[in-house]
Rosetta silent file (secondary structure, phi, psi, omega in degrees, C-alpha in Angstrom):
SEQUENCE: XXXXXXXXXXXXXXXXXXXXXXXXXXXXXXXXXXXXXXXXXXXXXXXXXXXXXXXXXXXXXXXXXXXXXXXXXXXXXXXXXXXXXXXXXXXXXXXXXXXXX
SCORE:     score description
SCORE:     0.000 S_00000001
   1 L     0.000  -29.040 -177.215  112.854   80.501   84.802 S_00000001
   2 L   -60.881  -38.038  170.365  109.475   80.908   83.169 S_00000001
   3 L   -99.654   32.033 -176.199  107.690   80.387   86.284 S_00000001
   4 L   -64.161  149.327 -160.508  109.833   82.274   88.472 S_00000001
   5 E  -109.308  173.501  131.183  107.193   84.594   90.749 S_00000001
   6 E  -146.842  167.826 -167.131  107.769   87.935   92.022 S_00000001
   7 E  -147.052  114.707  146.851  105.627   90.610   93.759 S_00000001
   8 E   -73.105  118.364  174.433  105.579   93.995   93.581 S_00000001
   9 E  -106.099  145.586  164.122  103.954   97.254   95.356 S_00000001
  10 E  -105.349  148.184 -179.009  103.551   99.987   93.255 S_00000001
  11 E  -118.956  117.429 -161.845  103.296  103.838   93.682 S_00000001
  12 E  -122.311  122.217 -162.585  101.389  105.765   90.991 S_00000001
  13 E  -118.608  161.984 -165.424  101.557  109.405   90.894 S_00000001
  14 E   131.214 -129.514  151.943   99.705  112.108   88.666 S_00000001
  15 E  -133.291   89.372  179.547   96.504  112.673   87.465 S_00000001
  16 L   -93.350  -21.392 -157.042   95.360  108.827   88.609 S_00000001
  17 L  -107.658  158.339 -156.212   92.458  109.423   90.349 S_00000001
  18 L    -2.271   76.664  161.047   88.667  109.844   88.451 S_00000001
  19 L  -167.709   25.597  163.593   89.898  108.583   85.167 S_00000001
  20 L    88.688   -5.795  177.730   89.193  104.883   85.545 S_00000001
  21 H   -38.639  -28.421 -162.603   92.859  103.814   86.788 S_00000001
  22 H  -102.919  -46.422 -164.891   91.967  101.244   89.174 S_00000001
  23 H   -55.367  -50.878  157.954   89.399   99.654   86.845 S_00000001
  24 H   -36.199  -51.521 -172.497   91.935   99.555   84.016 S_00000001
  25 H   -89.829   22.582 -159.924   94.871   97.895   86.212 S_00000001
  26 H  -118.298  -56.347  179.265   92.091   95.556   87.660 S_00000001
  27 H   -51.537  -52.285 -179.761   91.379   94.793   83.822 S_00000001
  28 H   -99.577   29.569  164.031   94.994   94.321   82.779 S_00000001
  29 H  -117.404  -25.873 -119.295   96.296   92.510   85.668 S_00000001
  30 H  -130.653  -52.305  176.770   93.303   90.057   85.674 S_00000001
  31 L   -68.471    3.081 -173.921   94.037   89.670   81.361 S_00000001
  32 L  -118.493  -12.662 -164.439   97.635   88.800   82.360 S_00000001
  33 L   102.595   -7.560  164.084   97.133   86.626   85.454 S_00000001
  34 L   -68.291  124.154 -166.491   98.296   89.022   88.143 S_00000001
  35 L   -96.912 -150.348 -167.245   96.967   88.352   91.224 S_00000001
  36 L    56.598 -159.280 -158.956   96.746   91.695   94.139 S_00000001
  37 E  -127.763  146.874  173.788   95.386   94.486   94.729 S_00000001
  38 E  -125.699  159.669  159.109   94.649   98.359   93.621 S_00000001
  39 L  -155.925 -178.847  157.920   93.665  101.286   95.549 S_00000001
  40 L  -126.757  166.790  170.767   93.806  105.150   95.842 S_00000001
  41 E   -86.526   83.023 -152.875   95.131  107.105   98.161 S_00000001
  42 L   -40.787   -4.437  162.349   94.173  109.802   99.768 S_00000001
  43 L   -59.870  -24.453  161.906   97.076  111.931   98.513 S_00000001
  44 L   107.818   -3.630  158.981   95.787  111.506   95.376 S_00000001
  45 E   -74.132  152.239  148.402   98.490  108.384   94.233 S_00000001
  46 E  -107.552  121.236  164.243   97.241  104.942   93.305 S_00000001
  47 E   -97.894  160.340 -162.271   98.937  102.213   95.039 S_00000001
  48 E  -152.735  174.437  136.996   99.106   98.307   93.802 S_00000001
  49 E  -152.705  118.255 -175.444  100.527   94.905   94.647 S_00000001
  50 E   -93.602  113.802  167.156  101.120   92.715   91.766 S_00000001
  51 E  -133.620  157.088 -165.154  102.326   89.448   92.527 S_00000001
  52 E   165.510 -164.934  152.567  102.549   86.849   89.480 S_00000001
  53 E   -60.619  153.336  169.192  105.528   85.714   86.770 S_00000001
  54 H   -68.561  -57.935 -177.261  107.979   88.059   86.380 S_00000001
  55 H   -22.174  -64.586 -169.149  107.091   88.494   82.704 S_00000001
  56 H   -79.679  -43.679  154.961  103.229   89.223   83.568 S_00000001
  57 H   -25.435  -94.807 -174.166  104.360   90.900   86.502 S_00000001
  58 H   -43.659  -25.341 -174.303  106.808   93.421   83.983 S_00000001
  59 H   -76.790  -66.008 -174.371  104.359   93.493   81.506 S_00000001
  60 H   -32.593  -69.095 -165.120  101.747   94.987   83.953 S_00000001
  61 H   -62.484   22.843  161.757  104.027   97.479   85.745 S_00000001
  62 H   -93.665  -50.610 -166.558  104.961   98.605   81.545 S_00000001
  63 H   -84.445  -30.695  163.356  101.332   99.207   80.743 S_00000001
  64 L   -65.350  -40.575  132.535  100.958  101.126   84.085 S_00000001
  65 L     9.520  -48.220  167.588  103.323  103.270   83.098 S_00000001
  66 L  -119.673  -24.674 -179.049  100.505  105.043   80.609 S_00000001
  67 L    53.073 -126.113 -171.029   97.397  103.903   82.377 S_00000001
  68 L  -103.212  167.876 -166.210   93.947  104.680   80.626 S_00000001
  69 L   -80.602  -23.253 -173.889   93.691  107.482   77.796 S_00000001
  70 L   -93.652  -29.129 -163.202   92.361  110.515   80.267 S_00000001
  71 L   -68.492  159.662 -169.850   95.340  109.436   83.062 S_00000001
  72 E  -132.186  122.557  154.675   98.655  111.171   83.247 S_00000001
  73 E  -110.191  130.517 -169.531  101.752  109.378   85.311 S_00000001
  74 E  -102.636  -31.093 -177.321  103.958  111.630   86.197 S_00000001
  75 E  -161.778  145.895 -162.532  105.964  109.064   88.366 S_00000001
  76 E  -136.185   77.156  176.334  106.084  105.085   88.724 S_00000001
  77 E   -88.539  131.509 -170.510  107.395  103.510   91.881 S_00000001
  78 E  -121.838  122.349  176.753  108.172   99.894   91.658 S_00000001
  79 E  -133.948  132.787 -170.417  109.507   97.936   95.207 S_00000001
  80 E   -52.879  125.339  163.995  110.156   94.472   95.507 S_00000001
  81 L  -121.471 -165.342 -176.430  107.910   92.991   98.726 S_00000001
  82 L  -111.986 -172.473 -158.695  107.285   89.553  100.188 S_00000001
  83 L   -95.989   18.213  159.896  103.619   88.074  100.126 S_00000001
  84 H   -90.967   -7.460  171.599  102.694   89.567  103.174 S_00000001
  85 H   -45.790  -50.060 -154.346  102.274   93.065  100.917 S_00000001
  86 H   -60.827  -80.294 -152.965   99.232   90.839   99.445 S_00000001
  87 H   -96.687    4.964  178.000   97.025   90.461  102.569 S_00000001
  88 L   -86.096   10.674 -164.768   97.761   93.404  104.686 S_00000001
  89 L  -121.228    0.707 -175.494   95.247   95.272  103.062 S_00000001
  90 L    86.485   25.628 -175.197   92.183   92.181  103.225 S_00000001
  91 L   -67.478  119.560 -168.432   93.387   90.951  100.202 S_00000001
  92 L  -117.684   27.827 -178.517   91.471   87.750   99.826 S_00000001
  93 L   132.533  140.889  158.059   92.299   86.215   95.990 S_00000001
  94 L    65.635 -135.340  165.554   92.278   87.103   92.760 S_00000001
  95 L  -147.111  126.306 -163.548   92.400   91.175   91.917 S_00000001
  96 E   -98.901  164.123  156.895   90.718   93.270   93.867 S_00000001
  97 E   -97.155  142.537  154.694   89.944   97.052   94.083 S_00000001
  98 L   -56.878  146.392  142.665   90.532   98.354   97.583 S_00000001
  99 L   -69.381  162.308 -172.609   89.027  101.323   99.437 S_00000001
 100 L   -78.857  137.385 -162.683   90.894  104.344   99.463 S_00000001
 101 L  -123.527    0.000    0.000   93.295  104.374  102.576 S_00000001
């Protein structure tokens, strides 16, 4: 069970955007072993895909939840995908920041 995997996209809503959000879940996905991707949106969300253990995986999506001391989340969507969530975006290893789509 410990190394059971799962992958996650995330939806981050709030005041997400120029307050360091992406660097931060690029920091604490990278200190846990979570592999994906961050971006913003133009709507003004941050979007993610986490894939990893479910622990480090739960652990992330916990700590996104508050995000960096100036960020505000107002709402936290978490949806199960498959690994093609990973690469439709040029994901090529490890955890990347995205451009904003």
């Amino acid at each position: 069970m410990a190394n059971e995997r799962m992958i996650v996209r995330v939806r981050v809503q709030g005041r997400v955007q120029g307050v360091g959000y992406r660097a931060f879940t690029q920091m604490e996905a990278i200190a846990r072993s979570v592999t994906g991707w961050v971006r913003n949106r133009r709507n003004g969300d941050v979007e993610a895909v986490f894939s990893g253990t479910v622990e480090s995986v739960e652990a992330l999506c916990a700590i996104c939840r508050r995000g960096p001391p100036s960020a505000f989340v107002q709402a936290l969507e978490i949806t199960a995908v498959d690994a093609s969530a990973l690469t439709e975006a040029g994901w090529q290893g490890g955890f990347q920041q995205l451009a904003t789509l």
